[in-house]
C-alpha positions in Angstrom: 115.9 150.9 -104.9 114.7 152.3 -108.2 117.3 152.7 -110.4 117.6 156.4 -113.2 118.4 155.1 -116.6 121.0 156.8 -118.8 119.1 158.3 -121.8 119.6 157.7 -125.2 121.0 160.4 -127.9 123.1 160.8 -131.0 126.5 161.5 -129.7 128.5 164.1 -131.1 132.1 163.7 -132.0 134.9 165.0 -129.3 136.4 168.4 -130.5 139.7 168.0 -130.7 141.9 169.7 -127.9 143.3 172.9 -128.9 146.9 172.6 -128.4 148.9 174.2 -126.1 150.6 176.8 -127.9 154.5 176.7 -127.6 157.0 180.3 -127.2 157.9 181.2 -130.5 161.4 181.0 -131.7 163.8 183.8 -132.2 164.0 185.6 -135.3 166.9 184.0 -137.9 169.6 186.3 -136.8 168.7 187.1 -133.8 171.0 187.1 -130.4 169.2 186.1 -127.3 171.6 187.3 -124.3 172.3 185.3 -121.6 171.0 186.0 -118.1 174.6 185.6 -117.2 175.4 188.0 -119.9 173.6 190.3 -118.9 174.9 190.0 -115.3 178.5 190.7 -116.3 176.9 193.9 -118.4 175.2 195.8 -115.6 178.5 194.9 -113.3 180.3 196.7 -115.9 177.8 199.4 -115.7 178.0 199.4 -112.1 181.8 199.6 -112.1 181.5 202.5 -114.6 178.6 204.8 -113.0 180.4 203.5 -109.8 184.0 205.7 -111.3 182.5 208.5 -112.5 180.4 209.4 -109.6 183.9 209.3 -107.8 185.2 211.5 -110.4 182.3 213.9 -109.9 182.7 214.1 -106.4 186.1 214.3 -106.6 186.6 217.1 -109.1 183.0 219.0 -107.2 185.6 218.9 -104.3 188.1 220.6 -106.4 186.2 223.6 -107.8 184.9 224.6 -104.3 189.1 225.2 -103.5 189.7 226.6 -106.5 189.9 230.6 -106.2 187.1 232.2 -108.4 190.0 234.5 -109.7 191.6 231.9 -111.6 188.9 231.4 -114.1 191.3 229.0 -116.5 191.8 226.2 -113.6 188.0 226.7 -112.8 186.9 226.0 -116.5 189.0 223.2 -116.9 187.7 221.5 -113.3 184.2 221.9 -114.8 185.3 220.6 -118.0 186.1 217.9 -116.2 182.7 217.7 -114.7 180.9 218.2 -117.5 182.5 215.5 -119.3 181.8 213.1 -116.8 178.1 214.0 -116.3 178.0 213.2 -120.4 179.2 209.9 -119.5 176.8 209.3 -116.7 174.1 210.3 -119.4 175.7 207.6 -121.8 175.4 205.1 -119.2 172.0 206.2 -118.2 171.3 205.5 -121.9 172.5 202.1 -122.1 171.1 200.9 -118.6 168.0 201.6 -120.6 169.2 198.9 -123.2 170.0 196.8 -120.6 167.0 196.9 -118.7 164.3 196.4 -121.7 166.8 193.7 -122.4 166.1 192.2 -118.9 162.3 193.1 -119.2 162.3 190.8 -122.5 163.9 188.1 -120.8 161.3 188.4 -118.0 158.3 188.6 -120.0 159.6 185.5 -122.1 160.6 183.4 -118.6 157.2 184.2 -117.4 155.7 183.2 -121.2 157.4 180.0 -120.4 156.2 179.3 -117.0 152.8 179.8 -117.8 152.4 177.6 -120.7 154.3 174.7 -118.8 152.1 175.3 -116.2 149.3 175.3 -118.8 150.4 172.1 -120.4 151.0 170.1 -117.4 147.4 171.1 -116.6 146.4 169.6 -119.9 148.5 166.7 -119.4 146.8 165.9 -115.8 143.1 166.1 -117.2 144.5 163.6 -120.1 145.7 161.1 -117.2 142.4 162.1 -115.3 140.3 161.3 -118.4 142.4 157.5 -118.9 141.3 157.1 -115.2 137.7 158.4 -115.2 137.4 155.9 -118.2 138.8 152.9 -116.8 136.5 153.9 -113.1 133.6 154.2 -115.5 134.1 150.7 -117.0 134.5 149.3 -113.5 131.2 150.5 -112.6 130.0 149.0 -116.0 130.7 145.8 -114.6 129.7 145.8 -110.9 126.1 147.5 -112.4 126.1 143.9 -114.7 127.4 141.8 -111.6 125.1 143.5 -109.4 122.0 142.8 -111.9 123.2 139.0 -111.6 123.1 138.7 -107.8 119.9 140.1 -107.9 118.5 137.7 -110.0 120.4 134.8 -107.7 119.1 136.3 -105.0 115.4 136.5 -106.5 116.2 132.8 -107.4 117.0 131.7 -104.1 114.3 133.1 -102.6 111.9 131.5 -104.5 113.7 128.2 -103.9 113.2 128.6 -99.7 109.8 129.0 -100.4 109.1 125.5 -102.2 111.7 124.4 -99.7 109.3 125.9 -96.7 106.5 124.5 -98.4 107.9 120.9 -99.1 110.0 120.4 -95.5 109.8 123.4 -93.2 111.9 121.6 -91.0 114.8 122.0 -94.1 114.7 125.7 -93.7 117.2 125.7 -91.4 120.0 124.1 -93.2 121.2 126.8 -95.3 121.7 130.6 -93.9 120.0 133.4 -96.1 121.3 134.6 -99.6 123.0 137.8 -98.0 124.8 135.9 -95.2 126.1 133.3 -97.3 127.2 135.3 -99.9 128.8 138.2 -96.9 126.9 141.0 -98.7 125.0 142.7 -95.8 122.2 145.2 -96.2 123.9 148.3 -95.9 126.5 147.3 -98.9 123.6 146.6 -101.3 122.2 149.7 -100.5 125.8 151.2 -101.1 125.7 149.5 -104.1 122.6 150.4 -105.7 123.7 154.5 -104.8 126.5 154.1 -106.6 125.1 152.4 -109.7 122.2 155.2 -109.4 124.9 157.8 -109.4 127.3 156.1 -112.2 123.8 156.2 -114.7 123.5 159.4 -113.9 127.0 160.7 -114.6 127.2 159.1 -117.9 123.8 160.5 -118.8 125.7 163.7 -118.1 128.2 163.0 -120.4 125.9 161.9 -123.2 123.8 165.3 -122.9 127.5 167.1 -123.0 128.1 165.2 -126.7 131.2 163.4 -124.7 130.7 159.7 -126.4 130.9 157.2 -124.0 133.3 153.9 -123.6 132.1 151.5 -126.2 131.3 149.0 -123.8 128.7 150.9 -121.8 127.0 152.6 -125.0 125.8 149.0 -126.2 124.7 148.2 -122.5 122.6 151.4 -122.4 121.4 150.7 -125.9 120.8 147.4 -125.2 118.7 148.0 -122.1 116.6 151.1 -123.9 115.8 148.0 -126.1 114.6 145.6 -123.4 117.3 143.3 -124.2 118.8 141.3 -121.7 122.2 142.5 -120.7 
């Protein structure tokens, strides 16, 4: 199998991950209401709108029995209901408050989810990277330990063939290379895939500026110089 050789080119230096941006804190000064504050507010409300609505309804109940000749108890009933609508408008008012308030909150909650979500993103592909790295270096060394057996196996060949040519009747007291050594076929052609592919990933990374592992950049420099590894 003909192995693709990573390519050499000046590597650029890693730009430096932009940070993940944190909420800004309050103003100096400034009150930040509680979600259970705010709770115990709009119960109030509630309890409030909840009263004069009854109050309403109540005193509605009383104009409609309240003879249109006496004009005094009439004014005063819708006195009564006019005074409570103004409160139903005050409380309209500071639901209002209360619900920007609770939109605030909301928009800040979500502000926080998304840049926890955002750094524990970050945070993964950090762990990723110290992974990919150490995978990378693993392959470093199969690719050398693989380039080894080779040459044993290149070796060993040669050997059976002064052995067939001294003693033929020797050849038989030694299995092959791959048999002794349990490394079948199939695996070295497993092997030589995966060496294939792990050139061509850190090619990749060299043509995407990404400097590579210190290890594998004096291999690949070493081999682009015909230097033994």
């Amino acid at each position: 199998m003909t192995d693709r050789s990573a390519t050499s080119a000046p590597l650029a230096e890693i730009p430096a991950r932009t940070p993940v941006s944190q909420p800004s804190p309050p103003a100096p000064g400034a009150t930040i209401p509680t979600k259970n504050a705010l709770a115990s507010r709009q119960a109030q409300l509630d309890q409030h709108r909840q009263g004069v609505v009854q109050e309403i309804t109540k005193a509605s109940a009383e104009l409609e029995n309240v003879p249109e000749a006496e004009v005094t108890k009439r004014l005063s009933v819708r006195k009564k209901i006019k005074a409570a609508e103004d409160q139903l408008a005050v409380i309209a008012e500071e639901q209002a408050s209360l619900d920007r308030q609770k939109e605030t909150i909301a928009q800040e909650e979500q502000k926080a989810r998304v840049e926890e979500a955002a750094g524990t993103r970050q945070q993964i592909q950090q762990d990723g990277l110290g992974f990919a790295d150490t995978m990378r270096h693993i392959l470093g060394l199969l690719e050398k330990n693989y380039s080894q057996w080779r040459e044993l196996k290149d070796r060993d060949r040669i050997s059976q063939d002064i052995l067939r040519s001294l003693a033929p009747n020797r050849m038989t007291d030694l299995p092959s290379f791959d048999y002794a050594c349990a490394v079948d076929q199939n695996f070295q052609i497993i092997l030589g895939q995966v060496i294939v592919e792990c050139r061509r990933s850190l090619a990749e990374l060299q043509s995407r500026g990404r400097p590579l592992p210190e290890d594998m950049q004096e291999r690949i420099v070493r081999e682009q110089l015909g230097r033994p590894l």
